[in-house]
N, C-alpha and C positions, 0 to 999 in steps of 0.2 A: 650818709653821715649819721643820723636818726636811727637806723635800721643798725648799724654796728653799734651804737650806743649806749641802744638797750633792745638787743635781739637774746631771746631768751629761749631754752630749750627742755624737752621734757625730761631729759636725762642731766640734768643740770646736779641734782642735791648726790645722784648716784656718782656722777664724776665729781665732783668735789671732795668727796670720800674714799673714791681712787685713790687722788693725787695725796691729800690726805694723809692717806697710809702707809702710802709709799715714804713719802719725807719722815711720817714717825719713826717708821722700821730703822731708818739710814740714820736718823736724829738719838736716836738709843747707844742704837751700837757706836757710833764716833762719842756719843757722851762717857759709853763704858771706857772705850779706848782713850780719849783725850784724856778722862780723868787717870787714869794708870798708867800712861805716857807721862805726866804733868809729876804726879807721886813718884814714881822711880825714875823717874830722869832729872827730879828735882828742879822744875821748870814754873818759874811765876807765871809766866807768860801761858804755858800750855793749858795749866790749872783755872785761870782764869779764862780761856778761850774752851776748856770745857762748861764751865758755868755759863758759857754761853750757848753752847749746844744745849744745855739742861733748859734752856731759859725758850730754844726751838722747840722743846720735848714738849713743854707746857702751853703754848701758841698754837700747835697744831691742837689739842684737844678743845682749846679753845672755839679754833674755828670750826670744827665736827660738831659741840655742843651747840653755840651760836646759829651755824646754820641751818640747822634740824631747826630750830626753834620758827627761821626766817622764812621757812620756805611752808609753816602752817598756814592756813589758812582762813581769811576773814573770819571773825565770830564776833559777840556782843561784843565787848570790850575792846578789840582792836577792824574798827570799821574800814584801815586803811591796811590789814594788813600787820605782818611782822616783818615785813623787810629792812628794817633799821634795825633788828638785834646783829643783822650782820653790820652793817657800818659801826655798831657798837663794840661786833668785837672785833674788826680791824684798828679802832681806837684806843682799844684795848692794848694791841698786839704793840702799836707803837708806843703806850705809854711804858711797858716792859722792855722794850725795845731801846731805851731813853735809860728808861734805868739801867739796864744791862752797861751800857755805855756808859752812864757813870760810875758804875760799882770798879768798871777796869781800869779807868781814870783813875781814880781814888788808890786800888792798888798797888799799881803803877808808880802812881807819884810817891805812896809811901815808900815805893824801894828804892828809887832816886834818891829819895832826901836820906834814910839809912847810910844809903853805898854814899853820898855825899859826906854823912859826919862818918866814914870811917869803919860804916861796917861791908863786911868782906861780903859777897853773894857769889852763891855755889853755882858753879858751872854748871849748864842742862848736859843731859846725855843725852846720847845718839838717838835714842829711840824718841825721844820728845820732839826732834826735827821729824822725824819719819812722821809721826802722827801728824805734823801738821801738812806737810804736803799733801796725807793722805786726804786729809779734812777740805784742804782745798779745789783740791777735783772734785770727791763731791759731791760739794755742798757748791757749786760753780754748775754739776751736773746739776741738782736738784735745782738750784732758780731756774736756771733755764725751762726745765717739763714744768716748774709750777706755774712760773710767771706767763710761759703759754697757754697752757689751761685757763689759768685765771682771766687771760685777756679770752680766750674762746668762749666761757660759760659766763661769762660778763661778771665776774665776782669778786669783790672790791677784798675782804678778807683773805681771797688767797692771792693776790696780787699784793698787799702788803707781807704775806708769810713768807712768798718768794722774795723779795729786798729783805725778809728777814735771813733767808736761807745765806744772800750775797753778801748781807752783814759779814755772817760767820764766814766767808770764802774770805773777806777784805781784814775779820780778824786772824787768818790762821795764816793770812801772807806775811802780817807783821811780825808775828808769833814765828812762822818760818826763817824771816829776813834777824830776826834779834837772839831765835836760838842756832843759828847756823852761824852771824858774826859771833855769839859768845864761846861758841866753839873752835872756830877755825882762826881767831886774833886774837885767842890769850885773856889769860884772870883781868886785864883792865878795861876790856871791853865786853866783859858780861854784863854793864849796866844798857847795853843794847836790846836784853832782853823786856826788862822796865819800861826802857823808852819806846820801846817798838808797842808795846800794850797803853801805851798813853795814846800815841799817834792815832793808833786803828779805835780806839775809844772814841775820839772826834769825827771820823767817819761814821760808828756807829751810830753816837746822837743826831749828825745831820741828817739821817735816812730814818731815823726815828722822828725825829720834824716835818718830814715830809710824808711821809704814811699819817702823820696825825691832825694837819692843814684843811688839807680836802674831806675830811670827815666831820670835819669838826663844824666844815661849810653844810653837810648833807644837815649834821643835825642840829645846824641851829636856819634850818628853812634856805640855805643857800638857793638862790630862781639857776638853772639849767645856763649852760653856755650860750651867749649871745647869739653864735651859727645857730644852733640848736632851736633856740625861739624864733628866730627870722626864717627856720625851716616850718617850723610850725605855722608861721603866720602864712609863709608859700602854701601852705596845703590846704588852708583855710580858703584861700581867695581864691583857690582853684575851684573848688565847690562854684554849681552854675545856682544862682541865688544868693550867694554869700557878700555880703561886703562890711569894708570896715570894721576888720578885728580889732578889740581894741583891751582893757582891762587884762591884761594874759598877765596869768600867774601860775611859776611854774616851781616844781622841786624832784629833789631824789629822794624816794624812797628803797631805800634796799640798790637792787638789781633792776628796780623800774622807775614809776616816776608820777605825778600828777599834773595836768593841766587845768586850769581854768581861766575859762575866756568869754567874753562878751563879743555879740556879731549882731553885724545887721541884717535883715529881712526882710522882702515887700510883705507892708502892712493888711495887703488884703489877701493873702494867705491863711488858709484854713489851717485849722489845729494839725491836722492830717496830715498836712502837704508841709508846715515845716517841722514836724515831728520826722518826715520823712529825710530830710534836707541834714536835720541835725543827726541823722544816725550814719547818714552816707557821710558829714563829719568826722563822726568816732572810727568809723571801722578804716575811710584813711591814715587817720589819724595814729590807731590802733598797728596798721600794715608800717606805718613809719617806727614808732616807738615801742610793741612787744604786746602781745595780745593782753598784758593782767595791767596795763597802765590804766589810770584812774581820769576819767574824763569828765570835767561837766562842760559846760555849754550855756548860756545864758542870751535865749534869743529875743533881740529888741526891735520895733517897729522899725523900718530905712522910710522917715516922713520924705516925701517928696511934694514940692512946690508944684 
């Protein structure tokens, strides 16, 4: 459990920049197409599920700048590291994310209440449904290779890029389902194309809620999952001289993580022998949660009667 948690690898910042460049290439060109599917097919609907792609375009550089940043290494000023510029810009991604979903709301609703008092709205053309199916495969393809990577190289920003990727698949189905009814049922149910862009809005915000929950925990000191500490503390008391952990204090930082814990000791133990004690500690410790995790250790006399 531990070891999948935060198992980290040396090729980690090179495949993140993979995957990366992959989604921007594919994020570009549906943005080129959506948007010019959206214009000559005259589609609210499409036009705004291109601003969402545009909205993909700028997430992914996000996470290439952010990352590069996360994966420097300790200096004066950051003692613990830069691993939280990545959770920053995964927080990031979902506050756009959030917005994105309401901008299409917002659109949305305004052509509803229009075609409500009476104004007419223009059929999409043919090519506007074509883009969206296209957009739906994929960007259906792309979560998928991101969200495994991400879950592979343990990285929290591209495991939100990918939901962001799904986003766009869950808006270009509604966009599908509202310009294919306004086509194929006639001028009074073009207001399906509106409505279908309101719908997939409230999906997008919920998955923008949940990309921004758990980050929101990294950075305001959230302690590690309960398994997680109770494995910690298993590892602790496996150690032969160890007893009584107790004081554990735990967080995520980035793609790793920090412990601190207070143990007890036989008291007539030399400096030597439980300096030894405390390092066969971290490098357990270390094999469970990712060789760059942040360890102290604070060892106390075990008084005995």
């Amino acid at each position: 459990m531990l070891k999948k948690f935060f198992s980290t690898s040396g090729t980690r910042e090179g495949g993140i920049y993979k995957v990366t460049l992959v989604g921007s290439v594919v994020n570009l060109l549906l943005l080129v197409f959506k948007l010019l599917a959206g214009i000559v097919g005259q589609s609210a609907a499409m036009i705004a599920d291109a601003v969402h792609s545009l909205s993909d375009f700028v997430t992914d550089i996000i996470v290439v700048f952010f990352v590069r940043i996360s994966n420097k290494p300790q200096d004066k000023d950051h003692d613990y590291g830069h691993g939280k510029y990545e959770t920053l810009a995964a927080a990031l991604i979902g506050i756009i994310l959030f917005g994105v979903g309401l901008g299409i709301f917002w659109n949305g609703a305004t052509s509803i209440w229009s075609y409500a008092h009476g104004q007419p709205l223009e059929q999409p053309g043919m090519i506007a449904l074509v883009a969206a199916i296209v957009s739906v495969v994929l960007k259906e393809l792309l979560y998928q290779y991101t969200f495994f990577q991400g879950k592979k190289l343990n990285s929290q920003a591209m495991v939100a890029n990918a939901w962001h990727h799904r986003s766009d698949a869950f808006s270009s189905i509604g966009t599908m389902i509202g310009i294919g009814g306004a086509i194929l049922l006639g001028e009074k149910w073009r207001v399906l194309d509106p409505i279908a862009a309101v719908v997939v809005s409230f999906f997008i915000m919920k998955v923008a809620i949940q990309l921004l929950w758990p980050c929101l925990g990294d950075l305001l000191e959230k302690s590690l999952p309960d398994d997680v500490e109770k494995e910690i503390e298993a590892v602790l008391l496996d150690v032969p001289g160890v007893t009584n952990p107790h004081n554990l204090r735990t967080r995520r930082i980035g793609n790793t993580c920090a412990v601190d814990v207070h143990v007890r000791m036989d008291g007539k133990l030399t400096v030597e022998q439980s300096h030894a004690i405390t390092r066969e500690i971290e490098r357990r410790l270390r094999d469970k949660l990712g060789k760059d995790a942040f360890i102290s250790i604070h060892v106390e006399p075990d008084k005995k009667d």
